[in-house]
N, C-alpha and C positions, 0 to 999 in steps of 0.2 A: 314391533317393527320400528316405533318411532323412536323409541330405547337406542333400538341397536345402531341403526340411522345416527343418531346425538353422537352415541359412542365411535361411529366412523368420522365425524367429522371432527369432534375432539383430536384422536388421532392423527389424523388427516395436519391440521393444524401442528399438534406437538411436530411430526414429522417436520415439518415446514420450518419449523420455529428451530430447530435440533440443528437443521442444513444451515440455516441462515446466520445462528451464533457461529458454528464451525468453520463458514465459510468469512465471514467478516473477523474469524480471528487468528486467520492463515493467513487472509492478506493484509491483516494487522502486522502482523511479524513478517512478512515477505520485504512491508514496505521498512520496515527499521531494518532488516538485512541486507535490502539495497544501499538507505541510506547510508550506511556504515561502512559499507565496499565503493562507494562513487569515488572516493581519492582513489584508484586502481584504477578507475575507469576515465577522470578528465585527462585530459590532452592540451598543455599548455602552449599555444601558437608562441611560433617563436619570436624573440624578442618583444615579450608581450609588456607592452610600460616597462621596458627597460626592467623590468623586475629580475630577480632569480628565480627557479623554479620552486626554492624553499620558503622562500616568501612569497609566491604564489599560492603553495599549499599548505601555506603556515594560516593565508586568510583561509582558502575552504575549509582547510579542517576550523576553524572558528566560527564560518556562517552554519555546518554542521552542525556544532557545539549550540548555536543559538537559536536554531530549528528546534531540536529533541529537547532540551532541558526547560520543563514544564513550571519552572518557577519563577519569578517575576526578571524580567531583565533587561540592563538600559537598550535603547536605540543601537542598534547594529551600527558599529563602527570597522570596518578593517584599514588594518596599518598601512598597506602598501597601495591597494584596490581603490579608488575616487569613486562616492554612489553619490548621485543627486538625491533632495528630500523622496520622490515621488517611490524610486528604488529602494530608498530606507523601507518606506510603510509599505511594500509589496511584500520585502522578504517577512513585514511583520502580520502581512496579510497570511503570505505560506505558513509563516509558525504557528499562527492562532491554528491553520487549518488541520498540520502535522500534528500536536499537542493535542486538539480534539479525535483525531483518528485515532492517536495511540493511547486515549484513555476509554474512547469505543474497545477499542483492541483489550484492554484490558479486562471489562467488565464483559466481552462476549467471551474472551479465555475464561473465566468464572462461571458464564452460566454456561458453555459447551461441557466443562469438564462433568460441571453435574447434571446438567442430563446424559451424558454417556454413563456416567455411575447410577443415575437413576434406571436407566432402561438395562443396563447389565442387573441389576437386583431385580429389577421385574421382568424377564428373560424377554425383551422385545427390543435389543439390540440390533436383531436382523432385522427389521425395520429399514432401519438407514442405511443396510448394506448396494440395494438395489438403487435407491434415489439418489446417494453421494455418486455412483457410479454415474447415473443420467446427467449430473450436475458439472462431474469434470468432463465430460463427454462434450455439455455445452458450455464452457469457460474455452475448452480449447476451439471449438469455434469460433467461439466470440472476439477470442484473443484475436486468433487469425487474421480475423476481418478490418481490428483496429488497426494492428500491425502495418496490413497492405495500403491504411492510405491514413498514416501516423500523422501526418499534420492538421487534416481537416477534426479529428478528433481531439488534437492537443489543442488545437484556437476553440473547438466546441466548450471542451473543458474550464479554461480559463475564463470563457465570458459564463459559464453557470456558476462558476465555483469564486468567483471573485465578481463584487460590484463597482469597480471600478475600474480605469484604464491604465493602472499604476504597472501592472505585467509589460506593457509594451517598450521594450528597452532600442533607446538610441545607442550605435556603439560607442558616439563619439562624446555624450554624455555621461554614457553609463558603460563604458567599456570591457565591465562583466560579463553581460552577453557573451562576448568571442568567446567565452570558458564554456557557453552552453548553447552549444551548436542544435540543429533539430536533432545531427545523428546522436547526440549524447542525451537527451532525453528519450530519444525510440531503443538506446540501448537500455536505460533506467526500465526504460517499462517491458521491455521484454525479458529482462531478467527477473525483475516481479512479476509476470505473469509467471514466468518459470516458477519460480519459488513459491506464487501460491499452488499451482498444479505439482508441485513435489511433496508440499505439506499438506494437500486433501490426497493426493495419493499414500500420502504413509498412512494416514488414518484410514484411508480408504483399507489398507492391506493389516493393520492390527484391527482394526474390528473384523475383519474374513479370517483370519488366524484365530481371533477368539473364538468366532462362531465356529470354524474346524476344529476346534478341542471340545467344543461340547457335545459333538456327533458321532 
């Protein structure tokens, strides 16, 4: 009894373990899928510093550029954009935070893949089929909930996720801000929520297609 017991909770745990890589490495890649589509999605107010709008999007796509690329790099500079120091160390606050997600992202791609290949060799696949189900069931709530009151969740966010008050942008300072209104971060994250709930539902539907071939 006490065997079997051990044996349930071991399980019990893999299970856990199996959801948790899978899911942190969908919205691993959900979050580099947004980042990569945001020029689509800012909206440059007009006559914004006198700039062009290609010089507008010549710096984001370069603050992009210096978000994702994981190798050592100077102090954020843009051409046209004015940042006070406090707004340098923020974006290099966000990089540090980006660069460590997307190397989590990487190493949970790696062990999701092999336990999928693990548990398809020891036919306990179906396993995951019922609790990814329970899983995106509750993402899409949880989504929901953030969604209906996006700001009190974006200010929660920022004071856990950064130790200091370098996030809080004056416009007249740091006139970047105007490029990132609330509505363009609640659209950022509802399209990552989107795209992680696309990429645990595709997995969700090739493991129920595997499992239907072997019936």
């Amino acid at each position: 009894m006490n065997g079997t017991f051990r044996k349930q909770i071991v399980e019990a745990i893999g299970t856990i373990l199996a959801l948790l890589l899978i899911t942190v490495a969908a919205a691993g890649l959900a979050l580099f899928l947004v980042l990569m589509i945001s020029p689509l999605i800012l909206r440059i107010p007009s006559h914004f510093l006198n700039l062009s709008n290609a010089v507008v999007l010549k710096d984001y796509r370069h603050l992009l550029m210096y978000l994702v690329q994981p190798w050592p790099q100077p102090p954020l500079h843009l051409a046209g954009i004015p940042m006070t120091e406090g707004a340098v160390e923020h974006f290099s606050d966000v990089r540090h935070f980006i660069i460590t997600a997307l190397a989590i992202t990487g190493l949970a791609l790696f062990g999701a893949y092999g336990i999928i290949q693990y548990e398809k060799k020891t036919w306990q696949l179906w396993k995951l089929s019922g609790p990814l189900k329970n899983l995106l069931a509750l993402l899409i709530v949880v989504g929901m909930m953030i969604i209906v009151d996006f700001d009190d969740f974006f200010i929660k966010f920022h004071y856990l996720a950064f130790s200091n008050m370098n996030w809080v942008f004056s416009p007249t300072s740091n006139p970047i801000i105007n490029l990132f209104p609330d509505d363009f971060f609640a659209m950022l994250f509802g399209i990552w929520w989107l795209f992680t709930i696309l990429l645990l539902s595709l997995i969700q539907w090739r493991i129920n297609r595997y499992l239907s071939r072997l019936i």
